[in-house]
MISEDREN-383775 format. One line per 10 residues: number of its first residue (from 1); their letters; for each residue x, y, z of N, C-alpha, C, O. Coordinates in steps of 0.001 Angstrom, whole numbers, m for minus. Each point is the difference from the previous one (the first is absolute). Layout:
NUM = A = X,Y,Z,X,Y,Z,X,Y,Z,X,Y,Z ~ ...
This chain:
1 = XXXXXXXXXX = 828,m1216,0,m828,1216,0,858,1259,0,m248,914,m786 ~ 1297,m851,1695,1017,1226,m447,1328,m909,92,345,m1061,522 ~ 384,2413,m1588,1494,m837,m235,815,1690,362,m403,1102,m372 ~ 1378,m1358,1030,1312,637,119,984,m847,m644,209,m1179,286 ~ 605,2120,m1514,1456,22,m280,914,829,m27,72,915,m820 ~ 792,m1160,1785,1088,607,340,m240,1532,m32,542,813,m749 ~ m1542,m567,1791,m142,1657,162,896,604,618,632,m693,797 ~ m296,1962,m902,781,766,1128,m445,1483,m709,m134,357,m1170 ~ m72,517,2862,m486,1212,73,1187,500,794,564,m686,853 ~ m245,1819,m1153,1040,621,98,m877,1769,1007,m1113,444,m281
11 = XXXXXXXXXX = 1904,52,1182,m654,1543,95,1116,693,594,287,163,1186 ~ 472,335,m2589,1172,244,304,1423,m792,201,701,m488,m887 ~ m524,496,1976,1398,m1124,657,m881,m825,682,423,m1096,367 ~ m1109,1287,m223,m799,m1652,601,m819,m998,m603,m1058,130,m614 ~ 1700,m1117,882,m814,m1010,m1187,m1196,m475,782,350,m474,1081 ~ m1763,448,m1300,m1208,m151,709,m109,m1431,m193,m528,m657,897 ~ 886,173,m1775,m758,m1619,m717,1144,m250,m1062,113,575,m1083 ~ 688,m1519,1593,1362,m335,m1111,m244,m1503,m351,127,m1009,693 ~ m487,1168,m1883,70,m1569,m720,m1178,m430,530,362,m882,779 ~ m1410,950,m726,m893,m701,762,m1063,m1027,m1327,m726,452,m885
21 = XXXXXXXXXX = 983,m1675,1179,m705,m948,m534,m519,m757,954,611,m425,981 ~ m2380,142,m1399,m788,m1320,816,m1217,m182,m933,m275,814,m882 ~ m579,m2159,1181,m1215,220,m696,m1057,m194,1064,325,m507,1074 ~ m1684,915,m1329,m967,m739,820,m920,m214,m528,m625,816,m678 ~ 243,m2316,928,m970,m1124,m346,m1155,468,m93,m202,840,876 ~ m1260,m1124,m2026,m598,546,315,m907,m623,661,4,m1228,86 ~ m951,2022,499,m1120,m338,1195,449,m572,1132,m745,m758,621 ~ 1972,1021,m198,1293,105,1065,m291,1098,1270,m578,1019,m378 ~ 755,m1054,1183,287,877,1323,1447,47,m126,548,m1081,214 ~ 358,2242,m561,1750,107,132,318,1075,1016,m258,1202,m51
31 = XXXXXXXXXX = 861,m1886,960,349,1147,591,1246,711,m424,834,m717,m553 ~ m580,1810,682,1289,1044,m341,517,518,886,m185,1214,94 ~ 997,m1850,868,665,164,1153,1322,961,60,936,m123,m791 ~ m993,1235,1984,1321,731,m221,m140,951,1560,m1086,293,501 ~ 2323,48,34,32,1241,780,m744,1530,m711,137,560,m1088 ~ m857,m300,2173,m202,1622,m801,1392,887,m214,873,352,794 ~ m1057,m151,m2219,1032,641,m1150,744,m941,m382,1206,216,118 ~ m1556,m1324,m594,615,m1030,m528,146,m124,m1356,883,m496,m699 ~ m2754,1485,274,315,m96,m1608,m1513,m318,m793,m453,38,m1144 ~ m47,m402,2653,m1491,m487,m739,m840,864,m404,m486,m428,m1048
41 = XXXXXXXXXX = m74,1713,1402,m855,447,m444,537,747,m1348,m552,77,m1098 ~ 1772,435,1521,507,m249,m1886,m289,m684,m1151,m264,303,m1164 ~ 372,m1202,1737,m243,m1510,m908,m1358,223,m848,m315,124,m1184 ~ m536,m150,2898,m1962,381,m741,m153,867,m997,m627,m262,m1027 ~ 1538,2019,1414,m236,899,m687,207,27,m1611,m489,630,m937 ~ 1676,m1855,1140,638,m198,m1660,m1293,m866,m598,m567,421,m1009 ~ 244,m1303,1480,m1145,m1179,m283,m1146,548,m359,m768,m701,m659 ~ 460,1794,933,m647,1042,m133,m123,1138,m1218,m967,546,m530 ~ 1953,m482,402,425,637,m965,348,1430,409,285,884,m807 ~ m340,m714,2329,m19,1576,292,1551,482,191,230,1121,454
51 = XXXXXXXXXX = 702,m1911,m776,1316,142,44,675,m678,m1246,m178,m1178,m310 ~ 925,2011,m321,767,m768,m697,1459,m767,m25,921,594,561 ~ m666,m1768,m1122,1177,m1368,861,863,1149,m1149,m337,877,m795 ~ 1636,m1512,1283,1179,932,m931,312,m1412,m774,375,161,m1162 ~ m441,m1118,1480,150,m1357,m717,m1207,m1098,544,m647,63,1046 ~ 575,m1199,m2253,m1046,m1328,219,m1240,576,m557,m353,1022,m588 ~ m226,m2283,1094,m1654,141,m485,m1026,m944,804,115,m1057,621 ~ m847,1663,m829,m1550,m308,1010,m1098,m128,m674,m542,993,m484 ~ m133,m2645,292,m1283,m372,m539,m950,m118,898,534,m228,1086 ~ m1595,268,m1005,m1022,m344,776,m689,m444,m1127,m48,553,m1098
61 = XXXXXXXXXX = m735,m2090,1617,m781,m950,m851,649,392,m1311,m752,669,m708 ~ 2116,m940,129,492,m184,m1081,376,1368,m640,1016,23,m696 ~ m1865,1328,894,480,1102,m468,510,812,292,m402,464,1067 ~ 1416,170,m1636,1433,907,713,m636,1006,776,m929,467,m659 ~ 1023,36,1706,m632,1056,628,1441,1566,m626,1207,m66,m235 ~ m1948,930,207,634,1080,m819,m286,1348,1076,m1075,380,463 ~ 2628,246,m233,m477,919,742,m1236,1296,m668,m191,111,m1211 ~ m215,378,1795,m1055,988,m458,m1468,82,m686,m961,763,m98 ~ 1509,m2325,m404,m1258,m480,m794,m823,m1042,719,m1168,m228,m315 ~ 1616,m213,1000,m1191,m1076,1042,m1044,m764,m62,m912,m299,770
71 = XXXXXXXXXX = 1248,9,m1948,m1260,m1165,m521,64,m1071,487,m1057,m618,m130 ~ 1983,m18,753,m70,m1015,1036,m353,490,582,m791,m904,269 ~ 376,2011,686,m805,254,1176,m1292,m844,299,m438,m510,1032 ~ 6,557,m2309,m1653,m407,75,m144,m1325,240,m1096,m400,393 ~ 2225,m557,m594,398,m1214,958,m165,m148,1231,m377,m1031,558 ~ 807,2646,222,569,m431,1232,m631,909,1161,m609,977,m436 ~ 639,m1118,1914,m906,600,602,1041,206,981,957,m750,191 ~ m1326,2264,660,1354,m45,346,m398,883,1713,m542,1098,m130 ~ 701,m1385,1014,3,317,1634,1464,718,631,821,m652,643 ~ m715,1720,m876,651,710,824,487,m546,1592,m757,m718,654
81 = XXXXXXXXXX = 1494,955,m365,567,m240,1646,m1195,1308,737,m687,m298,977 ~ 627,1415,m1495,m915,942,629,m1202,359,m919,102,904,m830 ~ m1168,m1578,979,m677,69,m1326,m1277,1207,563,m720,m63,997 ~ 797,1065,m2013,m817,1402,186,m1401,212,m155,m90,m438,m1146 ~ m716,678,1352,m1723,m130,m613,m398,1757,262,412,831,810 ~ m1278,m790,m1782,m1353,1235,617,m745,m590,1705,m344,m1124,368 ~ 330,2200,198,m386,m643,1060,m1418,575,405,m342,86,1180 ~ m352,249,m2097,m1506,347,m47,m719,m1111,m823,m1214,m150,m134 ~ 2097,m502,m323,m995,m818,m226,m441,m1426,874,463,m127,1133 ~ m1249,m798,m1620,45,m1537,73,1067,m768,m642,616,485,m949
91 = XXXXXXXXXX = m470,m1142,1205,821,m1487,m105,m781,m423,m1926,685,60,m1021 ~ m2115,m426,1054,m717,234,m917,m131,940,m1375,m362,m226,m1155 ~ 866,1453,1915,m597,1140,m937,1635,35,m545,319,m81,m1186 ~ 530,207,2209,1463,282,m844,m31,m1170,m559,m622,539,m916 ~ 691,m1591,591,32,m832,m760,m468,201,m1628,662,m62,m1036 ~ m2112,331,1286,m999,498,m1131,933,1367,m362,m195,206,m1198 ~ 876,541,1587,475,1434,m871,1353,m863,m709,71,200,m1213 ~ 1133,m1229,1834,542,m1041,m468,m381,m670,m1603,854,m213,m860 ~ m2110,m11,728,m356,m639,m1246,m722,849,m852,m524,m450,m1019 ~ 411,2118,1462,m422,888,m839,1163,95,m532,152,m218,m1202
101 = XXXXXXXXXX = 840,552,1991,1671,518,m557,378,m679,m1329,357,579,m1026 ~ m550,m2408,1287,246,m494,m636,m387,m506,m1290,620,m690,m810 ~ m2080,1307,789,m819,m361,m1425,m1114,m1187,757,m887,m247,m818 ~ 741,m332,1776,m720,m1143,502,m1386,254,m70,m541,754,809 ~ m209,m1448,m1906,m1483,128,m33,m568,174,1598,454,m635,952 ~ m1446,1542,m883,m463,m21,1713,m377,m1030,1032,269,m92,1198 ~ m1059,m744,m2122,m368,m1238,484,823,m1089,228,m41,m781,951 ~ 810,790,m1925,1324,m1140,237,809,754,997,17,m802,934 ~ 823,2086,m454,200,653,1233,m867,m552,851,502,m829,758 ~ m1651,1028,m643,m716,m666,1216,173,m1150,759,51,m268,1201
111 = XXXXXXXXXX = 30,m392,m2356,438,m1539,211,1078,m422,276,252,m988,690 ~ 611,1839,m1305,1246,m204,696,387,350,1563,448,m642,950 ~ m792,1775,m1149,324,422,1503,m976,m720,1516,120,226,1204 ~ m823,m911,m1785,m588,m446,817,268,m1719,744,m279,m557,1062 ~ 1132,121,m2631,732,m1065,542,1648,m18,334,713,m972,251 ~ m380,2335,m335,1612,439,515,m137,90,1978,632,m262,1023 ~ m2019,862,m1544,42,589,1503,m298,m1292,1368,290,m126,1189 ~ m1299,m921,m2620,m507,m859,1058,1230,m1009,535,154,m511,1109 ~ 618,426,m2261,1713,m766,80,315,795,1062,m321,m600,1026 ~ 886,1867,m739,655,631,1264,m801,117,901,299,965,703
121 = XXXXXXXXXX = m1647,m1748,m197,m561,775,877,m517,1562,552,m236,432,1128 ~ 181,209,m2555,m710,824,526,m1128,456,m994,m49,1111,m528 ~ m774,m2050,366,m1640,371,m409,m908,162,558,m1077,70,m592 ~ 1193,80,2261,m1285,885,969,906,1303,335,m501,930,632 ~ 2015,m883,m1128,396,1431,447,m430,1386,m783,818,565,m727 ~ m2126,m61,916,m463,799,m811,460,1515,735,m494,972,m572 ~ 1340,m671,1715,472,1175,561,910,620,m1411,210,m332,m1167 ~ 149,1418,2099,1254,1072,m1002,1147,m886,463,m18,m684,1023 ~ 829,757,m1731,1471,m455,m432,985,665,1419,722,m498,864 ~ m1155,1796,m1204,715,769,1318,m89,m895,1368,720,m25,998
131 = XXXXXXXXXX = m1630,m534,m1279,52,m908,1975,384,m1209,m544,m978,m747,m3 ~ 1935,228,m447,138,m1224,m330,1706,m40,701,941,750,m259 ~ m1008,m1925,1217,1422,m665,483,899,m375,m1125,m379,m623,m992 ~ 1734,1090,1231,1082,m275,m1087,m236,m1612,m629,181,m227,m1197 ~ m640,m929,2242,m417,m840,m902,m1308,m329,m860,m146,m799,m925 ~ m752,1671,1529,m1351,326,m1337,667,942,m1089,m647,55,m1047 ~ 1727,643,1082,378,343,m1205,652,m864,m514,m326,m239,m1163 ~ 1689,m738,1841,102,m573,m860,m907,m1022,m985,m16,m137,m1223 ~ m613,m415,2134,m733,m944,m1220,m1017,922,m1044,m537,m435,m1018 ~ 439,1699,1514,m1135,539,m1230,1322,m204,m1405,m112,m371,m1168
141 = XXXXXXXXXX = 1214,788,1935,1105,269,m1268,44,m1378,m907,m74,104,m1224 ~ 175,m1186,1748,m208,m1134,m250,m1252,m68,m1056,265,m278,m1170 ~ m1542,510,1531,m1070,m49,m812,136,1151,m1245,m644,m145,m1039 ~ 1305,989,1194,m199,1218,m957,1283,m629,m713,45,461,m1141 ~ 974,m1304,1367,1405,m412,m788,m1247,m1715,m780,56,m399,m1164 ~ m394,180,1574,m997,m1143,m482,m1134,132,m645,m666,m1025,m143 ~ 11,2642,m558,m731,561,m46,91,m211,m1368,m1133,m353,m327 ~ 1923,372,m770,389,m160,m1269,44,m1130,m296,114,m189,m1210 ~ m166,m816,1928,305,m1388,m458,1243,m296,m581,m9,m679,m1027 ~ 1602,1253,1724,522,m559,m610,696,m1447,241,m206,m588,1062
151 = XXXXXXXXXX = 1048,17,m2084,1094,m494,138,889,m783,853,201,m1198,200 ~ 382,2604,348,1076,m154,810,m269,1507,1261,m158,1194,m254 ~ 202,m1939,1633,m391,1145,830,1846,502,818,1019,m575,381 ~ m1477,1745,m478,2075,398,456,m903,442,1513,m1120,507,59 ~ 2139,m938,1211,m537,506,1263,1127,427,731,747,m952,230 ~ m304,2131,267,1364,572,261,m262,274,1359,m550,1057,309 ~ 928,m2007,655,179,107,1358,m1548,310,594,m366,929,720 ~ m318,m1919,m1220,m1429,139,459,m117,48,1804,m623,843,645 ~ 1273,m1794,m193,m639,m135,1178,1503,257,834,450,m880,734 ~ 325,2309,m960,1156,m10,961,m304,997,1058,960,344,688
161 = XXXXXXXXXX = m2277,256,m396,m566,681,462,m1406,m255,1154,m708,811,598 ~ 717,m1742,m621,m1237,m597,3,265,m1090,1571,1000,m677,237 ~ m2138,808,551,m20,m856,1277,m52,m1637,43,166,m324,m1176 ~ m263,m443,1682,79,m1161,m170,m1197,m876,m422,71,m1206,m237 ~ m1514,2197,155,m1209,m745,m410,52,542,m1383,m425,m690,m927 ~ 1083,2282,652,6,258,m1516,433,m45,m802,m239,565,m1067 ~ 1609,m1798,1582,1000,m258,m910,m479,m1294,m296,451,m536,m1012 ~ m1600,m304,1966,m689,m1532,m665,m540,m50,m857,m10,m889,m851 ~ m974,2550,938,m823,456,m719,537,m227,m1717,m160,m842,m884 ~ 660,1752,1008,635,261,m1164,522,m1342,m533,m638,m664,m817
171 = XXXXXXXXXX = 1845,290,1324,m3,m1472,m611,m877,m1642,m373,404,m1009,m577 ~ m1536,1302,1119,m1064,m504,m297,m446,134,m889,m564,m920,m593 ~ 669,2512,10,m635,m50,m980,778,m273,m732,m439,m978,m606 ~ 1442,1247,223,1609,395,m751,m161,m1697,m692,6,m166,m1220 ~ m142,m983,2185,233,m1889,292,m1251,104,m790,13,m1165,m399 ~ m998,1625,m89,m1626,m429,m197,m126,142,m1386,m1031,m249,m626 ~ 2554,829,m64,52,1040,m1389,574,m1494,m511,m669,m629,m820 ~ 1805,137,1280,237,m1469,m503,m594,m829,m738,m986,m681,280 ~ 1702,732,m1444,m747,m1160,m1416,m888,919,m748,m731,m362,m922 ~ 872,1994,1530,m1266,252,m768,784,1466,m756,m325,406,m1116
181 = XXXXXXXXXX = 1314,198,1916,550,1091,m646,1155,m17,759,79,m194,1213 ~ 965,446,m2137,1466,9,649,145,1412,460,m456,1034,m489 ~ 1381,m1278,1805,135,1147,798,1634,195,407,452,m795,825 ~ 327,1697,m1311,1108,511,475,m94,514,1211,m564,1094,m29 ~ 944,m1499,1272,12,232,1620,1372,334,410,897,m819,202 ~ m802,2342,m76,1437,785,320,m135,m45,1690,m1105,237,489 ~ 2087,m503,261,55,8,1255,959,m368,852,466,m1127,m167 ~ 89,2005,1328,1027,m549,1076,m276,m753,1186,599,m348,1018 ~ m1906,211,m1613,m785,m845,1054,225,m1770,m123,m706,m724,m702 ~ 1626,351,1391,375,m1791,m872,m1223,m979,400,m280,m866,m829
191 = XXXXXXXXXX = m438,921,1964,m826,m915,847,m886,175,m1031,m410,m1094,m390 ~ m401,2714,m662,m948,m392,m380,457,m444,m1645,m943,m186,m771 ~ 2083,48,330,181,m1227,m1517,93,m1045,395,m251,m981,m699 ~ 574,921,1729,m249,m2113,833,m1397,m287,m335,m326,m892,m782 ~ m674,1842,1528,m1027,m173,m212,m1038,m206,m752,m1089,m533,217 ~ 1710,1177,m1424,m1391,137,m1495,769,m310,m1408,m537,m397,m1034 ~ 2087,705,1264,786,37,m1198,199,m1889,m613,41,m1062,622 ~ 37,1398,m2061,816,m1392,m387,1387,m3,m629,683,m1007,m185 ~ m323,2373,m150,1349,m36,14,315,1557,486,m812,859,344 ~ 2166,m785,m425,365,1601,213,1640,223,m562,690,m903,m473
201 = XXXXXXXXXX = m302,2212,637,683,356,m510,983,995,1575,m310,507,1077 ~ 1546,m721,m1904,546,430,1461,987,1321,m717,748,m186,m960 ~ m899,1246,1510,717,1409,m648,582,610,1476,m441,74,1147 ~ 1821,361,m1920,788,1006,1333,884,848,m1026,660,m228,m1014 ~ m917,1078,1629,877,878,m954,m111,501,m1287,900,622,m564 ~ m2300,m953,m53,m257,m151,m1167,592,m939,m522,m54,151,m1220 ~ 663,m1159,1525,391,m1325,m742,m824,m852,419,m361,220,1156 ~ m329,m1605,m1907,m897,m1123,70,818,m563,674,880,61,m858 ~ m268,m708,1898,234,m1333,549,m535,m1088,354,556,m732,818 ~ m1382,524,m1207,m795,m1633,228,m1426,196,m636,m588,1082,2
211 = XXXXXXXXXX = 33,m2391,m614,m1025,383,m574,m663,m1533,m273,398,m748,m893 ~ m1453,440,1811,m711,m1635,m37,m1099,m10,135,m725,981,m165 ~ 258,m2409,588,m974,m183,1287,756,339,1202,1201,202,185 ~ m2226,m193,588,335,123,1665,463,m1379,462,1045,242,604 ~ m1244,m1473,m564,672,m1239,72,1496,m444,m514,899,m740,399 ~ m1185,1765,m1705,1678,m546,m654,987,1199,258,1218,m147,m101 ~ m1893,1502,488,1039,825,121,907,m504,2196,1107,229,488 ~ m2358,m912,64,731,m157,1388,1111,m1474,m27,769,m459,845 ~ m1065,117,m1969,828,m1086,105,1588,m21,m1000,861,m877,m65 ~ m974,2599,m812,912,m179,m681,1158,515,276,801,537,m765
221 = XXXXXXXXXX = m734,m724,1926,1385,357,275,974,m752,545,1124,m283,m416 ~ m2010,m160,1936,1068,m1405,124,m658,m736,684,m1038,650,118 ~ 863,m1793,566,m334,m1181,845,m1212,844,1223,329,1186,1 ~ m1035,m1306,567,m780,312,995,243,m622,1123,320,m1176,170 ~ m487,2021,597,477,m682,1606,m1134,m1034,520,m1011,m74,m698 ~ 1073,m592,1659,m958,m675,649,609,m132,1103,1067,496,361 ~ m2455,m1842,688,53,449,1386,m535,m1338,294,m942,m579,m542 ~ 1880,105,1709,m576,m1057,406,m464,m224,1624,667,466,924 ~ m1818,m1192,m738,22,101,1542,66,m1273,701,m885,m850,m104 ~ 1702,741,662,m76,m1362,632,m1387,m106,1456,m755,793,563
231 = XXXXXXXXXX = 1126,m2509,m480,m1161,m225,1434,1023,78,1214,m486,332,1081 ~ 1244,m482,m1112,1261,115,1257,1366,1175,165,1004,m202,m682 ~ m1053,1228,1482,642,1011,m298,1827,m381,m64,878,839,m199 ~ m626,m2632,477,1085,m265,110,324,m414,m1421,1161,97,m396 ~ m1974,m481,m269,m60,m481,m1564,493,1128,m631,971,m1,m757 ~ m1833,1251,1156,627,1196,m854,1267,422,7,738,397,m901 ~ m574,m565,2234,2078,317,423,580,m901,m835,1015,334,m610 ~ m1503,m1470,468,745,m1018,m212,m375,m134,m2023,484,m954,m610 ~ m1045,1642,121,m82,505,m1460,900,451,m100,993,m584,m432 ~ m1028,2290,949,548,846,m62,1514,m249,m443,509,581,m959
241 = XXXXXXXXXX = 326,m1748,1969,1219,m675,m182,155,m200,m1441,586,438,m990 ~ m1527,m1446,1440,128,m193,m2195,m75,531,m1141,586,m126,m1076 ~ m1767,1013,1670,368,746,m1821,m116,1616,897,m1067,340,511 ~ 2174,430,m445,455,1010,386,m709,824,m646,m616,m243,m1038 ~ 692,1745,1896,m1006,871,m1104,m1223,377,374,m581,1066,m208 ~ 175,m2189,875,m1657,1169,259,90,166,1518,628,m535,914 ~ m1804,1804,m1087,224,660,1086,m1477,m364,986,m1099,m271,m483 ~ 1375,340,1722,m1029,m697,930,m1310,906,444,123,682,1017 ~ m1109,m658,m1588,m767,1103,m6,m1444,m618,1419,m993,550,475 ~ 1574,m1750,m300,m419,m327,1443,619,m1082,485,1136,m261,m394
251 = XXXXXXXXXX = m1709,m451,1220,998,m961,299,m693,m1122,m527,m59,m878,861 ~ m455,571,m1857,m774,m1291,m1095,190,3,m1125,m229,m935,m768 ~ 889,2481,377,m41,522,m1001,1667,519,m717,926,605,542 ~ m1094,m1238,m2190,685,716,m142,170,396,m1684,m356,m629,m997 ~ 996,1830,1130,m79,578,m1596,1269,555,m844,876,801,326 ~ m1043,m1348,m1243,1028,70,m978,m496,883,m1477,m709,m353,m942 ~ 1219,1261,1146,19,1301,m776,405,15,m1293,1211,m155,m152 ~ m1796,281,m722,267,233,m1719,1213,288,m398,555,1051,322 ~ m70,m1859,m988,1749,551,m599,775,m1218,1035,1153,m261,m343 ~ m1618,m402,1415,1622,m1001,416,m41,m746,m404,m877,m522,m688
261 = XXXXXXXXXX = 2218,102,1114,467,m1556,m209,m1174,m852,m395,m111,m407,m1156 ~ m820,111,2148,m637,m1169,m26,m1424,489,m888,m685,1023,m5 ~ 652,m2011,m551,m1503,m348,m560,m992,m645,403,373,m1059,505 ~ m2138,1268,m473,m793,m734,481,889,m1638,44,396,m679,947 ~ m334,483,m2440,449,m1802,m6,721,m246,972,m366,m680,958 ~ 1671,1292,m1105,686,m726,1278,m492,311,1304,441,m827,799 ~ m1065,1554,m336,m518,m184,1104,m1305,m1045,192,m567,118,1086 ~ 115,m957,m1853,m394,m591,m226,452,m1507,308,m429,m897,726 ~ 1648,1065,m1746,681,m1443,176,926,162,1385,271,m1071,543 ~ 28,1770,m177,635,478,1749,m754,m486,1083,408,m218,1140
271 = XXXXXXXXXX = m1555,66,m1596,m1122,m85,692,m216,m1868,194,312,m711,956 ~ m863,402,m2075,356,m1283,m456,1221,m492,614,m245,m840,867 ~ 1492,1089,m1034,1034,m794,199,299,327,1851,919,m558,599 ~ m1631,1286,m100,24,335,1548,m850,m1198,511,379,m880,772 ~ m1524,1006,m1314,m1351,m565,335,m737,860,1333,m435,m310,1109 ~ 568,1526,m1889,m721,755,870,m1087,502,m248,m107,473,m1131 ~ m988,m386,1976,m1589,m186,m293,m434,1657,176,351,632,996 ~ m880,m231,m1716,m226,1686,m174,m1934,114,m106,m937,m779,m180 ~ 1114,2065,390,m1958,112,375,12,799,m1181,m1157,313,m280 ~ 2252,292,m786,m355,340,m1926,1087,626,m233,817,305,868
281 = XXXXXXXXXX = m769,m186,m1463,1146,665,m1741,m766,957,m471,m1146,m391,m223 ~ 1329,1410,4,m423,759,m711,307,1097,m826,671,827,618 ~ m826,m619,m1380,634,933,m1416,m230,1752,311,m1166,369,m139 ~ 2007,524,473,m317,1359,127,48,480,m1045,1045,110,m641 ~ m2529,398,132,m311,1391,m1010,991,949,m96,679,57,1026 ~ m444,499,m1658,1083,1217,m57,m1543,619,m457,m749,m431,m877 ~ 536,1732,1904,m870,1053,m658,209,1003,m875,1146,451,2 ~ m1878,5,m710,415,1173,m797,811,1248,241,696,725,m711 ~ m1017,m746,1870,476,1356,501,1845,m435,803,755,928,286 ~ m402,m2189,m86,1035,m429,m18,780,78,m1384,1128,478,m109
291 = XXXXXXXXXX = m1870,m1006,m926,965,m127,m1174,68,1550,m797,925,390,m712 ~ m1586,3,893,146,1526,m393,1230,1062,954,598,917,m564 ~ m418,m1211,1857,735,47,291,1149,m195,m68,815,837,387 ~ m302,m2600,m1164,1100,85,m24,239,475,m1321,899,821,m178 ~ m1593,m1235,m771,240,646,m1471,414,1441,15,990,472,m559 ~ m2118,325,1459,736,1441,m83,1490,95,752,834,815,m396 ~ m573,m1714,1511,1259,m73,612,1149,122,m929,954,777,m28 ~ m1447,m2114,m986,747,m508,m1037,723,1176,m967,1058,m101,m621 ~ m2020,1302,702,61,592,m1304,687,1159,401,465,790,m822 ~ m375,m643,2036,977,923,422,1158,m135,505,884,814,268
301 = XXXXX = m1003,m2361,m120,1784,m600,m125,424,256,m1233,771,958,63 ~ m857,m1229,m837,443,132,m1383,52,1480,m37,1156,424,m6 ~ m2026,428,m18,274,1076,m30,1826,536,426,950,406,m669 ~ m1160,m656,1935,1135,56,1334,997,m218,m814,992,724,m87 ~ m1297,m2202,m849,1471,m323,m252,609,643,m1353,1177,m196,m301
C-alpha cells in the first residue's frame, strides 16, 4: 500500500530522513517507531506530499506521490498528533461541511458521517466540539481522517497525549481498522505497537534500523534469555555450579540473560545429565521496548566509533 525508496530530506546541514527505505502491507496495522525528532513526522509530511525529499520516491497503492500535486492524497487519510476543529460546531455538522469541501453528494455525507462517528463512538455526541476531552477529539480526528474512505490512514502520535482509558480508546479503534484499511501508526509509545501493530519500522536519527514483524524483529538479534525455577532451593545452587551465568532472582530461581554462554538446550541437557527435577523452563520475551533500546544503543556505538 505505500512504498519508500531511499528517501532523504535534507533542511540545510541536517539530514531529517537519510536513505530511508520500508514497505507496508496492505490492510496491515505498521507501526513507525522512533524517539521524538527522530524523523517521523517528516517522513508523513513527505508521504504527503507537503514536503519535498531531495532524493527517492514514494508510491502509495502503486502511484508516485508528487510534491505539490497530491493526488495520492485522495488515497490517504491523515490525523495530526494535534488535530484542530471549528468548535461551534457538532461532531455531525463538521463532518457534513468535510464532504461539502470535498464535492460529497449530501446524502452520501450523511451516511458517511454517521458510520465514522458510530466506528469512534461518538454518534449520541451531539454537543459543541469546544467541550470535547482531548480524547473525544482525538477520535473525532480519526472519523474525519476515515471520512473519505481512504486507503491508507497516516496517524502521527495519536495517543502520546492521552490517559490510560484514552489511549485503549483509541487503539481499539486504530485494532478494529484491521483487514479493512491499512494504517501507518507513528509513535514513541512501544507498549501500544505490541498491542495492535503487525509489523513496524524502527528510525533514529532519520536512519531506518530495523524493519519486521514484531516476533522476528525480537528475535533478530541474538538468543533470548530464559529462566528456570527449581522445587528445591539447593538444586538451584547446585545448577548454578553447572552452568555458570545466571543470576538468582530468588532462591528457586534462576535466570540467564540474552547474549551468554549458555543456551536454553544446554541447560536442558545440564539438567538431564544432573537429574535434576525443576517446577519449568521457560523462554524470556525480549519486549519491544528492550530491543529498541539496544538497537538505538547499537547505533550510537557506531556512531562513537
Amino acid at each position: 500500500m505505500l512504498e519508500l525508496s531511499h528517501v532523504t530530506k535534507r533542511f540545510g546541514a541536517k539530514t531529517a530522513v537519510d536513505d530511508v527505505s520500508f514497505r507496508v502491507p496492505e490492510a496491515s496495522v505498521f507501526g513507525f517507531v522512533g524517539e521524538n525528532g527522530a524523523g517521523k513526522t517528516t517522513t508523513m509530511k513527505l508521504i504527503l506530499g507537503l514536503l519535498q525529499a531531495d532524493s527517492g520516491e514514494i508510491f502509495v497503492g502503486g502511484e508516485r506521490a508528487v510534491f505539490g500535486k497530491n493526488r495520492t492524497n485522495r488515497l490517504i487519510g491523515y490525523l495530526p498528533d494535534v488535530p484542530e476543529f471549528y468548535g461551534f460546531f457538532t461532531p455531525a455538522e463538521y463532518l457534513l461541511l468535510c464532504g461539502e469541501i470535498s464535492g460529497i453528494p449530501k446524502q452520501e455525507a450523511k451516511k458517511r458521517a454517521a458510520e465514522v462517528l458510530e466506528l469512534v463512538g461518538l454518534s449520541q455526541a451531539n454537543r459543541r466540539i469546544r467541550g470535547f476531552s482531548r480524547g473525544m477529539k482525538q477520535r473525532l480526528g480519526i472519523a474525519q481522517a476515515l471520512f473519505g474512505q481512504p486507503k491508507l490512514l497516516i496517524c502521527d502520535e495519536p495517543t502520546s497525549a492521552l490517559d490510560p482509558v484514552g489511549r485503549r480508546e483509541i487503539l481499539d479503534i486504530l485494532h478494529s481498522l484491521k483487514g479493512r484499511t491499512t494504517v501507518l501508526f507513528s509513535t514513541h509509545i512501544l507498549s501500544d505497537v505490541e498491542r495492535i501493530c503487525d509489523e513496524c519500522a524502527v528510525l533514529h536519527g532519520g536512519r531506518l534500523i530495523r524493519q519486521g514483524g514484531l516476533a522476528q524483529l525480537r528475535d533478530a538479534e541474538t538468543e533470548q534469555g530464559f529462566h528456570v525455577s527449581f522445587l528445591r532451593a539447593e538444586d538451584a545452587e547446585l545448577f548454578s555450579q553447572l552452568l555458570p551465568g545466571g543470576d538468582r532472582t530468588d532462591a528457586f530461581t534462576l535466570e540467564y540473560r540474552r547474549g551468554g554462554a549458555h543456551g536454553m538446550a544446554a541447560a536442558m541437557e545440564a539438567l538431564a545429565g544432573a537429574k535434576i527435577d525443576i517446577r519449568c523452563i521457560e523462554r524470556k520475551e525480549r519486549t519491544l521496548e528492550e530491543l529498541f533500546l539496544e538497537l538505538v544503543s547499537g547505533e550510537k556505538d557506531k556512531k562513537d566509533e
